[in-house]
N, CA, C and O atoms as a Maestro MAE file, in Angstrom:
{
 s_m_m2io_version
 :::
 2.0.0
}

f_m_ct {
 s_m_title
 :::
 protein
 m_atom[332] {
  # First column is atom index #
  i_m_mmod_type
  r_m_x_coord
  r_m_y_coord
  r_m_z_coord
  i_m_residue_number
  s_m_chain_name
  s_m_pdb_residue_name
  s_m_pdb_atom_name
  i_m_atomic_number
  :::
  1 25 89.760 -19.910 161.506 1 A "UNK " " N  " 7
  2 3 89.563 -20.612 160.253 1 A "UNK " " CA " 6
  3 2 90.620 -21.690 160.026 1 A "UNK " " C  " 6
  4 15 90.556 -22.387 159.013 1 A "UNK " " O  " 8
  5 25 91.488 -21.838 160.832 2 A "UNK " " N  " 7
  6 3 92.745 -22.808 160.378 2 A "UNK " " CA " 6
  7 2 92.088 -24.141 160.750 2 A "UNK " " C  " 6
  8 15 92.602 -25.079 160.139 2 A "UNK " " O  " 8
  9 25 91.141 -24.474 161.543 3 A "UNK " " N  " 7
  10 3 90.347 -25.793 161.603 3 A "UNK " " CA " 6
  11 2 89.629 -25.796 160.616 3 A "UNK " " C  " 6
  12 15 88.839 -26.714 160.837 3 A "UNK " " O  " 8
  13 25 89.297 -25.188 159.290 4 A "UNK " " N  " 7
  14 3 88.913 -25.709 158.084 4 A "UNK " " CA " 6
  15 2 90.041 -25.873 157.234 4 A "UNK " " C  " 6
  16 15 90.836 -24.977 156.949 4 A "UNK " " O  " 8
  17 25 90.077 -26.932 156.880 5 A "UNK " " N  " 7
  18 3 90.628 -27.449 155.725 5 A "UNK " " CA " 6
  19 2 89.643 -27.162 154.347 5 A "UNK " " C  " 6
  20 15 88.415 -27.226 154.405 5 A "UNK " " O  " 8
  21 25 90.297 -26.880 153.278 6 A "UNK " " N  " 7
  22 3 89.696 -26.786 151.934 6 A "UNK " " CA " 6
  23 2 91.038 -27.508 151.360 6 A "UNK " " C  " 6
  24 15 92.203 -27.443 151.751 6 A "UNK " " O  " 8
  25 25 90.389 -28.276 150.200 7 A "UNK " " N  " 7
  26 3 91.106 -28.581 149.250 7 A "UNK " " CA " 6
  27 2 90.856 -27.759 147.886 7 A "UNK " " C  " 6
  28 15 89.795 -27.279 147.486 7 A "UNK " " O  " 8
  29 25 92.054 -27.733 147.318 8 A "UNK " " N  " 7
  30 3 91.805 -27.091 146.092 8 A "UNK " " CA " 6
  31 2 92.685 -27.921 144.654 8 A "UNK " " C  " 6
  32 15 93.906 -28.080 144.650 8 A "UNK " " O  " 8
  33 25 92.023 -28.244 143.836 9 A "UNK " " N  " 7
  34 3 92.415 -28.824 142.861 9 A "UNK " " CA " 6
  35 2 92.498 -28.048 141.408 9 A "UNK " " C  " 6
  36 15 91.515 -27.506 140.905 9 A "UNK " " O  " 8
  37 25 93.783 -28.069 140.815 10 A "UNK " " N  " 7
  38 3 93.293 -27.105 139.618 10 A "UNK " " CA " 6
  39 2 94.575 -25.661 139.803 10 A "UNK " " C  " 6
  40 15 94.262 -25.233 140.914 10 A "UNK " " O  " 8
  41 25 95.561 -24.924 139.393 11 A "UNK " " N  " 7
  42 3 96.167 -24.489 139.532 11 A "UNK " " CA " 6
  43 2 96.585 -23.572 138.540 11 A "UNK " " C  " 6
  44 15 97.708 -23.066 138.538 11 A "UNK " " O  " 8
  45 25 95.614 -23.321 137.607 12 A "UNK " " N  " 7
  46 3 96.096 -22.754 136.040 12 A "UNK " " CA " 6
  47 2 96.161 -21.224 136.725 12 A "UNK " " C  " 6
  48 15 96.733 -20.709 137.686 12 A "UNK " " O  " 8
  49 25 95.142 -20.755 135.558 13 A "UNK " " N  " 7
  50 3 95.387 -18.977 135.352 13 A "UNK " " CA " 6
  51 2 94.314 -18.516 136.161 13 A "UNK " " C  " 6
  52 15 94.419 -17.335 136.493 13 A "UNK " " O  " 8
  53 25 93.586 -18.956 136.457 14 A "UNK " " N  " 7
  54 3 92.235 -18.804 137.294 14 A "UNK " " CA " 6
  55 2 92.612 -19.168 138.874 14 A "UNK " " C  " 6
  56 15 92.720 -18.346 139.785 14 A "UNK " " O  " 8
  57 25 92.774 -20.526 138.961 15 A "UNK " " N  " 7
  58 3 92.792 -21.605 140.287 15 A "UNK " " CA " 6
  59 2 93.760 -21.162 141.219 15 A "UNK " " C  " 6
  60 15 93.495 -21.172 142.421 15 A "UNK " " O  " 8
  61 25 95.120 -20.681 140.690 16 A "UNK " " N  " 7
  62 3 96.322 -20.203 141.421 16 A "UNK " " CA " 6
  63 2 95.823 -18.768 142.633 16 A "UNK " " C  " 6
  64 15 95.812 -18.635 143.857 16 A "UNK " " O  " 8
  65 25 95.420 -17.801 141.295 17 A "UNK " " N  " 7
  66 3 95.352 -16.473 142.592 17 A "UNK " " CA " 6
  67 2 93.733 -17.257 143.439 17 A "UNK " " C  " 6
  68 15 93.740 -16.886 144.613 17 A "UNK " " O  " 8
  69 25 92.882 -17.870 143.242 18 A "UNK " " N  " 7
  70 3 91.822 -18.372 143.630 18 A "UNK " " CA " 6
  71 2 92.341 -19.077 144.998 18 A "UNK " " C  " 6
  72 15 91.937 -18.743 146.112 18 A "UNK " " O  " 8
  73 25 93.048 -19.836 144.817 19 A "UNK " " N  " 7
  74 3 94.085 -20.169 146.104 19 A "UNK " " CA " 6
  75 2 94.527 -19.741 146.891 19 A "UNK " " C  " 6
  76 15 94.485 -20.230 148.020 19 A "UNK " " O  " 8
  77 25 95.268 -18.394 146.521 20 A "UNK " " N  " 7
  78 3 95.949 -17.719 147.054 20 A "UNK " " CA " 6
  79 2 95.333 -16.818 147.863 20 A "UNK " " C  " 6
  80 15 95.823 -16.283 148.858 20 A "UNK " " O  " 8
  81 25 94.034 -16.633 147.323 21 A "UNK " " N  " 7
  82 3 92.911 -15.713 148.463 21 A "UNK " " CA " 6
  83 2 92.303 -16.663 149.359 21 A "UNK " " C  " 6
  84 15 91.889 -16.119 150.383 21 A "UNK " " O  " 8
  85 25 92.147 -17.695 149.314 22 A "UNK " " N  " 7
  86 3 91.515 -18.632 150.359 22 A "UNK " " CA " 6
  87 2 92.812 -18.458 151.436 22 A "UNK " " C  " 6
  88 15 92.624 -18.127 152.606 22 A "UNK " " O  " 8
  89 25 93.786 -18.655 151.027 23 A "UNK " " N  " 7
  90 3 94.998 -19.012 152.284 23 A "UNK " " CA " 6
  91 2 94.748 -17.325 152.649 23 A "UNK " " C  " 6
  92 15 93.674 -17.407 153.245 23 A "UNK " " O  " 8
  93 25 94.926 -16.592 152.646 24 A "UNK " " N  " 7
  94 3 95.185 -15.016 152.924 24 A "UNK " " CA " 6
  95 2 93.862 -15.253 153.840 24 A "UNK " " C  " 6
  96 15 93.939 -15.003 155.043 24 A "UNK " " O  " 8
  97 25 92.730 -15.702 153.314 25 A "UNK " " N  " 7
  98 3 91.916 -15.507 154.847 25 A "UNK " " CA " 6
  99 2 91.801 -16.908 155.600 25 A "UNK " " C  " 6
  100 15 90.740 -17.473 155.863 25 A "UNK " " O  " 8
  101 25 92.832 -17.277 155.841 26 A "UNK " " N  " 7
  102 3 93.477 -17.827 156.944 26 A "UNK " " CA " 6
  103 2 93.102 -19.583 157.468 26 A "UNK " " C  " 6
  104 15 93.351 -20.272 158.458 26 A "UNK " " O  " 8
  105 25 92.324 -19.777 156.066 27 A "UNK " " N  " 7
  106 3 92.005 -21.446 155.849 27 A "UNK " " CA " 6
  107 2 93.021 -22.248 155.926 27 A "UNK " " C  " 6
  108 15 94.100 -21.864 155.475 27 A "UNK " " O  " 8
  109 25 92.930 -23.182 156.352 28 A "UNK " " N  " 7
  110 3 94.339 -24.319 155.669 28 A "UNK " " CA " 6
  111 2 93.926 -25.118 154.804 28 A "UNK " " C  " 6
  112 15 93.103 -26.015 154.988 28 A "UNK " " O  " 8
  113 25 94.691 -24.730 153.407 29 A "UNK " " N  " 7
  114 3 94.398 -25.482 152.048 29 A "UNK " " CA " 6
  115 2 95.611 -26.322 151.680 29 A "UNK " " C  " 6
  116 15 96.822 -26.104 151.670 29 A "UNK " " O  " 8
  117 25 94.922 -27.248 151.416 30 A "UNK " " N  " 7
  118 3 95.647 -28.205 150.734 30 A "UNK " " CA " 6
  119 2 95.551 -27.685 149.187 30 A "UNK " " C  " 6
  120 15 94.672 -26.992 148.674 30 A "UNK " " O  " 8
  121 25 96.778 -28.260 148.587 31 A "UNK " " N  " 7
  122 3 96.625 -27.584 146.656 31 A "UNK " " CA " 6
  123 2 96.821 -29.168 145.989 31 A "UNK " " C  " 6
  124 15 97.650 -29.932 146.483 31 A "UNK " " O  " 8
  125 25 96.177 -29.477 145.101 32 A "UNK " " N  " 7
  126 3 96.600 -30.654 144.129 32 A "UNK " " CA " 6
  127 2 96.704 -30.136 142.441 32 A "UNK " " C  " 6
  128 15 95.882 -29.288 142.095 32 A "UNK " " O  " 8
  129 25 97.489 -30.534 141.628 33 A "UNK " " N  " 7
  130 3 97.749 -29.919 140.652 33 A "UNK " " CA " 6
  131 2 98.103 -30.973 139.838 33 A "UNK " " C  " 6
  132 15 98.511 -31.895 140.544 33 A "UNK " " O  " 8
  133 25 98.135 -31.310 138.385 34 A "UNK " " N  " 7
  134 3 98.207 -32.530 137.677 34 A "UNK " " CA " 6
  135 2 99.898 -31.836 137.377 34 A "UNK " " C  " 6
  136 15 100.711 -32.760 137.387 34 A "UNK " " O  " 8
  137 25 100.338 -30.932 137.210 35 A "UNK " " N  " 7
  138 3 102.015 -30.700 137.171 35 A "UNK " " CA " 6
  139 2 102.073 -30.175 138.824 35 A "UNK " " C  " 6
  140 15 101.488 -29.446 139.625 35 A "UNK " " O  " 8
  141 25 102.813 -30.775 138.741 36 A "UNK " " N  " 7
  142 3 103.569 -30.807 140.659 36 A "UNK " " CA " 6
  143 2 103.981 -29.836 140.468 36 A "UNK " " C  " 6
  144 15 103.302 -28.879 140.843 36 A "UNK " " O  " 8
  145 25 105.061 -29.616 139.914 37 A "UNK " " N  " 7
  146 3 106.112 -28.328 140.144 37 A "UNK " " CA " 6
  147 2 104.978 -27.006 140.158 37 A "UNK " " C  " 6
  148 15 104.891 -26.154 141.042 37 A "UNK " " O  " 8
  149 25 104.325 -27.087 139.175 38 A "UNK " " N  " 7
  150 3 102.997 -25.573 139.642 38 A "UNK " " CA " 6
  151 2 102.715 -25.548 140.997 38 A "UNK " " C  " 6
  152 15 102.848 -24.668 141.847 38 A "UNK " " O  " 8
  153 25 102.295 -26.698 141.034 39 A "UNK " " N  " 7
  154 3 101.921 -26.949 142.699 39 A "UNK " " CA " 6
  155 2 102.484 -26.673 143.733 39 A "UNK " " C  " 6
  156 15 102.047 -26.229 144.795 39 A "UNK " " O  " 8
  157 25 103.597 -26.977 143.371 40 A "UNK " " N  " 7
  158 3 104.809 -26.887 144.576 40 A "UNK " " CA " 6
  159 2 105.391 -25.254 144.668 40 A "UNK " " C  " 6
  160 15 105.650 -24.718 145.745 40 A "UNK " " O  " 8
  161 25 105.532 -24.624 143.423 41 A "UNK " " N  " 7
  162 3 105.734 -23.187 143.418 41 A "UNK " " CA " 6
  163 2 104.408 -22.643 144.230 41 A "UNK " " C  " 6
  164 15 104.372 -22.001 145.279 41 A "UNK " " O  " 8
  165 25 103.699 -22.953 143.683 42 A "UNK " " N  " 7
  166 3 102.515 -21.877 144.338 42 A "UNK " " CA " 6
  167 2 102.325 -22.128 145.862 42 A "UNK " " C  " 6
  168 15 102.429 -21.176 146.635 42 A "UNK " " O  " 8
  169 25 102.025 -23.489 146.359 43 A "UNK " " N  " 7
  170 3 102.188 -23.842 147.908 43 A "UNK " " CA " 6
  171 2 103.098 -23.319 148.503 43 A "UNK " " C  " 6
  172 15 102.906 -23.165 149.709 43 A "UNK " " O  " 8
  173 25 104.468 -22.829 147.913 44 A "UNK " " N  " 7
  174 3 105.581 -22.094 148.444 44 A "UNK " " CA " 6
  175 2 105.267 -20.461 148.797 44 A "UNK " " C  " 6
  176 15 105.632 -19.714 149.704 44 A "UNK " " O  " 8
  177 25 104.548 -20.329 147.812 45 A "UNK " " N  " 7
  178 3 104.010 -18.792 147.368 45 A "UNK " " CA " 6
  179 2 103.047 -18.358 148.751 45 A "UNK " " C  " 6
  180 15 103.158 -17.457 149.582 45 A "UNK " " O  " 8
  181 25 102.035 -19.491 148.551 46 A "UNK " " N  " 7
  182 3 101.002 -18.886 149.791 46 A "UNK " " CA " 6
  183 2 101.166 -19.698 150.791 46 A "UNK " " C  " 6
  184 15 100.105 -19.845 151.397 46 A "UNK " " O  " 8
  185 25 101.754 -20.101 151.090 47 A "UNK " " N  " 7
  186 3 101.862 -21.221 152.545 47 A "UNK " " CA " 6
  187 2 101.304 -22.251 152.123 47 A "UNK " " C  " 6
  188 15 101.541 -22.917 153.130 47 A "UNK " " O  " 8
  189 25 100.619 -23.123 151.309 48 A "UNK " " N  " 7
  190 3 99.877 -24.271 151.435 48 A "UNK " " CA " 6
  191 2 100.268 -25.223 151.376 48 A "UNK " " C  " 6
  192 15 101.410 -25.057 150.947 48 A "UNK " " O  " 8
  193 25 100.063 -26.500 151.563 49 A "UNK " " N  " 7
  194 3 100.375 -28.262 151.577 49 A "UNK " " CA " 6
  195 2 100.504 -28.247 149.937 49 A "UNK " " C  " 6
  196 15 99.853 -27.467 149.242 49 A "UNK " " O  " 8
  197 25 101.286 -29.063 149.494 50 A "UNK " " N  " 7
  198 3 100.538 -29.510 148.208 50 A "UNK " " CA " 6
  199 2 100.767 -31.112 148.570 50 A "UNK " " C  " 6
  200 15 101.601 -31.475 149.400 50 A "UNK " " O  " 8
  201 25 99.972 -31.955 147.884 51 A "UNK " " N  " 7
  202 3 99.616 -33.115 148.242 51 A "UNK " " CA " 6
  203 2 100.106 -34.018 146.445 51 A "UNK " " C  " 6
  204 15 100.581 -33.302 145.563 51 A "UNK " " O  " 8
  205 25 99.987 -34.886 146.297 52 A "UNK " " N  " 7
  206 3 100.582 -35.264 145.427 52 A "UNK " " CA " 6
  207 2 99.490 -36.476 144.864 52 A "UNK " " C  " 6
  208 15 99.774 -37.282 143.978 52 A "UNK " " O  " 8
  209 25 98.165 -36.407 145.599 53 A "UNK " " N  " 7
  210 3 97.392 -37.308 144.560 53 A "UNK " " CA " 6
  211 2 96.181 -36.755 145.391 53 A "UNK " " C  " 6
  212 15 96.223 -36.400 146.570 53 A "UNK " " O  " 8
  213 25 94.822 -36.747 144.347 54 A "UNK " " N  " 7
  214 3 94.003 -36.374 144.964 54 A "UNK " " CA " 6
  215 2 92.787 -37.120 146.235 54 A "UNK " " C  " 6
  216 15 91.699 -36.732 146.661 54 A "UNK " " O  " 8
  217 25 93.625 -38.307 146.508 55 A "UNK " " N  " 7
  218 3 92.856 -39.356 147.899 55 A "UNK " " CA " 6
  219 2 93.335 -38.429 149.180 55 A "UNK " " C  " 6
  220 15 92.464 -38.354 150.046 55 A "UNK " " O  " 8
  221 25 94.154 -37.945 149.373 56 A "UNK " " N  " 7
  222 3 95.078 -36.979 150.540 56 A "UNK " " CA " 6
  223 2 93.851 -35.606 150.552 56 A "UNK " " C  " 6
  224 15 93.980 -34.645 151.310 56 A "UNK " " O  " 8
  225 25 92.809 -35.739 149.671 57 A "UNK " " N  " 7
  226 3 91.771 -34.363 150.204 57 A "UNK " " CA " 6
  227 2 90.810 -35.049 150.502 57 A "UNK " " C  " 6
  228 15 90.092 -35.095 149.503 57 A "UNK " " O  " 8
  229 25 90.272 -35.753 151.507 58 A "UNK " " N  " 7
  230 3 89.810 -37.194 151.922 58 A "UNK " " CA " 6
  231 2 89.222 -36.061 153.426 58 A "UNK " " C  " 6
  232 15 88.043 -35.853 153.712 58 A "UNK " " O  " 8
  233 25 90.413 -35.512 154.143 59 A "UNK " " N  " 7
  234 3 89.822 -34.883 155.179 59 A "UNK " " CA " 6
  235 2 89.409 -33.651 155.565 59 A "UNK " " C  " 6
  236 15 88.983 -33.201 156.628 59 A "UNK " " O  " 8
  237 25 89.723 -32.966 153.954 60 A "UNK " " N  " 7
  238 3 88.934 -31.764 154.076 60 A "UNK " " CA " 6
  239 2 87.562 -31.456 154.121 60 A "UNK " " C  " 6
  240 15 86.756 -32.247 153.631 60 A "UNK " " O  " 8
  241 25 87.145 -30.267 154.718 61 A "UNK " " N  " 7
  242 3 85.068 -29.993 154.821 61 A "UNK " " CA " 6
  243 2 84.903 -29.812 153.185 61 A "UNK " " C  " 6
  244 15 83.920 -30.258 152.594 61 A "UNK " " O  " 8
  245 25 86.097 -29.029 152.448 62 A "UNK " " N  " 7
  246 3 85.414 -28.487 152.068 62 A "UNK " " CA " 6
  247 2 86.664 -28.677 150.403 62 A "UNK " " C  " 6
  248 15 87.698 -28.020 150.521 62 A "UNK " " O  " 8
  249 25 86.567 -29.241 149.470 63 A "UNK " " N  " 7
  250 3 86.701 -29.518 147.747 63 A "UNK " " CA " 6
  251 2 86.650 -28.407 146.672 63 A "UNK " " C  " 6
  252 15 85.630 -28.518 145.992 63 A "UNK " " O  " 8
  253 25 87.402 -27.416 146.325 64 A "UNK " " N  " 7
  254 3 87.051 -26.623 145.393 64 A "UNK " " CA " 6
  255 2 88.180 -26.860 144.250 64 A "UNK " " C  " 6
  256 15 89.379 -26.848 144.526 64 A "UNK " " O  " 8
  257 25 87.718 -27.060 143.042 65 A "UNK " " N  " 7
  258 3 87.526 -27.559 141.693 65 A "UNK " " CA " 6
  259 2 87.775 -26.578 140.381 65 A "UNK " " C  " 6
  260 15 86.879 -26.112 139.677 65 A "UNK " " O  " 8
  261 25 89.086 -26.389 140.227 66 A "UNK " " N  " 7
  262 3 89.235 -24.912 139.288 66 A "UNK " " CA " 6
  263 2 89.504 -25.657 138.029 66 A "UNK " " C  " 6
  264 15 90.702 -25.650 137.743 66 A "UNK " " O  " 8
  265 25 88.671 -26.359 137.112 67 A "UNK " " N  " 7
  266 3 89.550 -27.437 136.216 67 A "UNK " " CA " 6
  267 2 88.565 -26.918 134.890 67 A "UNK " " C  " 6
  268 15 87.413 -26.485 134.863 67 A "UNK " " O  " 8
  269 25 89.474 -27.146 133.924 68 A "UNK " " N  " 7
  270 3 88.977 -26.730 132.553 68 A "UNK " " CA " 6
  271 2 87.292 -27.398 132.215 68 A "UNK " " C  " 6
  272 15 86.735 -26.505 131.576 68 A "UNK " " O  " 8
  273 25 86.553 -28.287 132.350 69 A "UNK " " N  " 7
  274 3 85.515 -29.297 132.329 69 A "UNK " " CA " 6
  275 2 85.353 -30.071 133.052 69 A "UNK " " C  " 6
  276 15 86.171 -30.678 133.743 69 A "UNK " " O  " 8
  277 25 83.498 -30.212 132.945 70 A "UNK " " N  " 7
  278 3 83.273 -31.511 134.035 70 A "UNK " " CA " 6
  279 2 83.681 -32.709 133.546 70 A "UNK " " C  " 6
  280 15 83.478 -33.630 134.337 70 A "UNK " " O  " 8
  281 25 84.179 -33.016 132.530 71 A "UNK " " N  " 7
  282 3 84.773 -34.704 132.596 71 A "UNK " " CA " 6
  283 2 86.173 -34.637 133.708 71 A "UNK " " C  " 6
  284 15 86.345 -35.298 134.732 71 A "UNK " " O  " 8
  285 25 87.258 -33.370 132.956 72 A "UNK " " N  " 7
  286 3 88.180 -33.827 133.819 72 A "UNK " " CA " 6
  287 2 87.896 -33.994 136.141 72 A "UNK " " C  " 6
  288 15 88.567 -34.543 137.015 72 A "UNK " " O  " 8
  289 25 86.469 -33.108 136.163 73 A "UNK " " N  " 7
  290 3 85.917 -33.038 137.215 73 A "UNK " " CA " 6
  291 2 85.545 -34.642 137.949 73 A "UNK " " C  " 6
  292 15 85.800 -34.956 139.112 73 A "UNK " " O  " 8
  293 25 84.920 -35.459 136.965 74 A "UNK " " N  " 7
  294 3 83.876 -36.730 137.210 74 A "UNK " " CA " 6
  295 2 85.518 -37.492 137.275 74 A "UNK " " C  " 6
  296 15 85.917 -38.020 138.313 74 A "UNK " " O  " 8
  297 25 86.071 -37.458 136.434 75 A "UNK " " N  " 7
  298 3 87.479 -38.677 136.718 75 A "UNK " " CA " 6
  299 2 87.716 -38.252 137.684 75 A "UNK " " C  " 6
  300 15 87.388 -39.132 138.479 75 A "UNK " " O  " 8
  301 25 88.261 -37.076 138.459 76 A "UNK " " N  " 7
  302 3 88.756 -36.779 139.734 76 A "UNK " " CA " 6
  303 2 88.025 -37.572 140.949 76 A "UNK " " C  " 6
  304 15 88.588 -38.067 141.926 76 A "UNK " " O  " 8
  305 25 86.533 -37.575 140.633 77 A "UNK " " N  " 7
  306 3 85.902 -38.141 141.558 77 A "UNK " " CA " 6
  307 2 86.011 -39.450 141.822 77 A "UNK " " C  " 6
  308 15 86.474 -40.060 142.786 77 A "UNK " " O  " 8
  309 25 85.388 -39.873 140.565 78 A "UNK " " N  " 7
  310 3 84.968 -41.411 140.563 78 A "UNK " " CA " 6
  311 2 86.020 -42.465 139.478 78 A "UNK " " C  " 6
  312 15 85.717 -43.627 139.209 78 A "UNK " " O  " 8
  313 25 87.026 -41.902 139.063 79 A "UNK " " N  " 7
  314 3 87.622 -43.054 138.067 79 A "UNK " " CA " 6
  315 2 88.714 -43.463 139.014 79 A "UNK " " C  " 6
  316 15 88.979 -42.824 140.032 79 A "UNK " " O  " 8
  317 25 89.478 -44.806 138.549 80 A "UNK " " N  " 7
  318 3 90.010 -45.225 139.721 80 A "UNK " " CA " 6
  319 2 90.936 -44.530 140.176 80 A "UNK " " C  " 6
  320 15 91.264 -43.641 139.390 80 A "UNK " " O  " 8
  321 25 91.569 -44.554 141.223 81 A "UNK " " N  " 7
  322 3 92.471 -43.966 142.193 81 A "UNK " " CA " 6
  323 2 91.860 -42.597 142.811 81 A "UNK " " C  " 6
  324 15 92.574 -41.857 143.487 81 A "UNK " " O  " 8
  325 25 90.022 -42.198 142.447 82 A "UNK " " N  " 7
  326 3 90.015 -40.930 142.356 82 A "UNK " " CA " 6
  327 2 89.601 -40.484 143.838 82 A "UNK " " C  " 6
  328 15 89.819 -41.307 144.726 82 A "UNK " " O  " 8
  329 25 89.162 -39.547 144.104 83 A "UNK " " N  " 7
  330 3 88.568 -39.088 145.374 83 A "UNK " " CA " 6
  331 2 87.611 -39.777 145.813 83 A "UNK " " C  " 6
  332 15 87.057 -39.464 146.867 83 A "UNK " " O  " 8
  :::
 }
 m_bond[331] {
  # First column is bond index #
  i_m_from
  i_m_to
  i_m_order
  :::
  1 1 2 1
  2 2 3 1
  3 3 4 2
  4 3 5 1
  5 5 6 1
  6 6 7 1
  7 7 8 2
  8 7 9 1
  9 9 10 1
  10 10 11 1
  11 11 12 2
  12 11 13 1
  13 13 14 1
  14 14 15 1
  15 15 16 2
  16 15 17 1
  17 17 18 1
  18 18 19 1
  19 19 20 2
  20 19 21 1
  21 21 22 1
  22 22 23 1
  23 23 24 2
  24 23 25 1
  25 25 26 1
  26 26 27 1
  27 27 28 2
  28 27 29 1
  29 29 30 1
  30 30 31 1
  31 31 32 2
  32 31 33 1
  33 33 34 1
  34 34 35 1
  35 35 36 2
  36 35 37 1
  37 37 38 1
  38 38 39 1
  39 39 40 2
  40 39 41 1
  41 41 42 1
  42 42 43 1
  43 43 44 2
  44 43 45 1
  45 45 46 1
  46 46 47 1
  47 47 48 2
  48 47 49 1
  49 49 50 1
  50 50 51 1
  51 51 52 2
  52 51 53 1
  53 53 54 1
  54 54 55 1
  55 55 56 2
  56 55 57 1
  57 57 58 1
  58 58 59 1
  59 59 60 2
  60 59 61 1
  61 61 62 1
  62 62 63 1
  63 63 64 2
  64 63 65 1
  65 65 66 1
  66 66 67 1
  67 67 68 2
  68 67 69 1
  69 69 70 1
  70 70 71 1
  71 71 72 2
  72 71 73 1
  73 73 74 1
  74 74 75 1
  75 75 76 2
  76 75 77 1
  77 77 78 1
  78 78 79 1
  79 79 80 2
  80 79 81 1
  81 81 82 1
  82 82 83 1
  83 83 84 2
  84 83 85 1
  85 85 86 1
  86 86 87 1
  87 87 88 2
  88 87 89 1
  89 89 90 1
  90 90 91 1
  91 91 92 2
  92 91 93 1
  93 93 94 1
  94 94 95 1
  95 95 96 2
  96 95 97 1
  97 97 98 1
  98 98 99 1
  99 99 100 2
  100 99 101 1
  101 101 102 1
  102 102 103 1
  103 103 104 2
  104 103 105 1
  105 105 106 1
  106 106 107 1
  107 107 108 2
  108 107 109 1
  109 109 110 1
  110 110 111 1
  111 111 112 2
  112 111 113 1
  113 113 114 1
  114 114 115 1
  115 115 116 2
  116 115 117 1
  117 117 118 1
  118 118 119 1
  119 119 120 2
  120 119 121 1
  121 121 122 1
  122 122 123 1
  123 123 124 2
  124 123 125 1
  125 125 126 1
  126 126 127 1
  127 127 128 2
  128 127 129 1
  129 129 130 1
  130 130 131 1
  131 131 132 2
  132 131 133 1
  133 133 134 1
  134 134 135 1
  135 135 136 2
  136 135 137 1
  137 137 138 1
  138 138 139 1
  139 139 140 2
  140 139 141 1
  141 141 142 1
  142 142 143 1
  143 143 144 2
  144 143 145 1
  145 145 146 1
  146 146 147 1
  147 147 148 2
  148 147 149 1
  149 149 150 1
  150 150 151 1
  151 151 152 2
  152 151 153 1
  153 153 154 1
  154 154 155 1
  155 155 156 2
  156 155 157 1
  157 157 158 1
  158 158 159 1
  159 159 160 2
  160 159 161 1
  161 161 162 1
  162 162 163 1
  163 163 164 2
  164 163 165 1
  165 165 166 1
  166 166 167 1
  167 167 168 2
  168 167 169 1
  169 169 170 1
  170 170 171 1
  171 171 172 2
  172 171 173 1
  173 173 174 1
  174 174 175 1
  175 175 176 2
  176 175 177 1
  177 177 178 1
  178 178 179 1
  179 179 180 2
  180 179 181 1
  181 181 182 1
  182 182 183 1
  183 183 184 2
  184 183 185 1
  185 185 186 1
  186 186 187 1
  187 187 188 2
  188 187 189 1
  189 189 190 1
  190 190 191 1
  191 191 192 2
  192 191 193 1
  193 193 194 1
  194 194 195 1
  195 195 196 2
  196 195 197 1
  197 197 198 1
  198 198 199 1
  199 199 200 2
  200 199 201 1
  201 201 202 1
  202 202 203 1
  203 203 204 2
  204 203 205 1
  205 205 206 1
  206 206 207 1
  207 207 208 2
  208 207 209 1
  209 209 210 1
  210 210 211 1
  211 211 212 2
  212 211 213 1
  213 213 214 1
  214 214 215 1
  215 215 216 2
  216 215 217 1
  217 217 218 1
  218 218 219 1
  219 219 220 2
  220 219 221 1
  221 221 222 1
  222 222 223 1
  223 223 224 2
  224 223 225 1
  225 225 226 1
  226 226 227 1
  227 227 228 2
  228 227 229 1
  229 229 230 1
  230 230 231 1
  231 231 232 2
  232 231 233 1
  233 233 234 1
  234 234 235 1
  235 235 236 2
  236 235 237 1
  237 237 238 1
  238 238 239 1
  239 239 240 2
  240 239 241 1
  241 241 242 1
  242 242 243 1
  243 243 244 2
  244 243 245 1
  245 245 246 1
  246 246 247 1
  247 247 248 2
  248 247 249 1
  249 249 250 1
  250 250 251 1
  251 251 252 2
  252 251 253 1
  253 253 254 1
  254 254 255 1
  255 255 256 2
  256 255 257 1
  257 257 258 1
  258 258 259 1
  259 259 260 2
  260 259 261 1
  261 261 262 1
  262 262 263 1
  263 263 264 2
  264 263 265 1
  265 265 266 1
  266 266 267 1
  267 267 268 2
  268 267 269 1
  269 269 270 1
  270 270 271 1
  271 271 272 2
  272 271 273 1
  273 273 274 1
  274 274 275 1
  275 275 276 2
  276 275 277 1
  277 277 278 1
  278 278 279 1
  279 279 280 2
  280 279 281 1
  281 281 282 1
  282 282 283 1
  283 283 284 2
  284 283 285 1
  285 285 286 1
  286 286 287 1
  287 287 288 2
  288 287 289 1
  289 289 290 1
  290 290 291 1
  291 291 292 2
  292 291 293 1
  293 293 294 1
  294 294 295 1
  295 295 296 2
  296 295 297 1
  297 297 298 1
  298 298 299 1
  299 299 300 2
  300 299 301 1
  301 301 302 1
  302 302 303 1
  303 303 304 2
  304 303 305 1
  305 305 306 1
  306 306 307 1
  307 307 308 2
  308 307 309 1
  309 309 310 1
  310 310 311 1
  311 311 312 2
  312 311 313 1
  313 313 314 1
  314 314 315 1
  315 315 316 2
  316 315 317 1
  317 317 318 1
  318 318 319 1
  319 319 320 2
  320 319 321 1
  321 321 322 1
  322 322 323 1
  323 323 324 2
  324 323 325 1
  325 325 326 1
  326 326 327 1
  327 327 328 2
  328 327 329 1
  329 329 330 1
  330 330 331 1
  331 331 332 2
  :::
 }
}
C-alpha cells in the first residue's frame, strides 16, 4: 500500500484519528490542515507528510475531505490557489 498516496485534508476531532487509521494500514498520506501546527503535531504522531498548501495533493490517487461543509470543500477545489 505505500504506492498509494491519499491525501487528507481537514484535521479537527473527526479527521485526525481518521488519519491516523489510514497511515496504520500502511498508505502514504499526505495531511493538509488550515492551522499547520495541528498538522505538523499529528504528521509527527502517525508518520505522515504534512504539506503546507493544498496544490502539493496534485499526485495523490486518492483526496479525502474531513471539513466542516461543502463550501469550505468547493473553495478547496476550485477557488484560486485551490486544488
Amino acid at each position: 500500500m505505500k504506492n498509494v498516496k491519499v491525501g487528507f485534508v481537514g484535521l479537527g476531532t473527526m479527521g485526525a484519528p481518521m488519519a491516523a487509521n489510514i497511515a496504520k494500514s500502511g498508505f502514504s498520506l499526505k495531511l493538509y490542515d488550515v492551522n499547520q501546527e495541528t498538522a505538523k503535531t499529528v504528521g509527527e504522531h502517525i508518520g505522515a507528510t504534512v504539506i503546507s498548501d493544498v496544490a502539493s495533493l496534485t499526485d495523490c490517487q486518492y483526496v479525502i475531505f474531513m471539513l466542516p461543509n461543502s463550501e469550505i470543500v468547493q473553495s478547496i477545489l476550485f477557488d484560486d490557489e485551490a486544488l
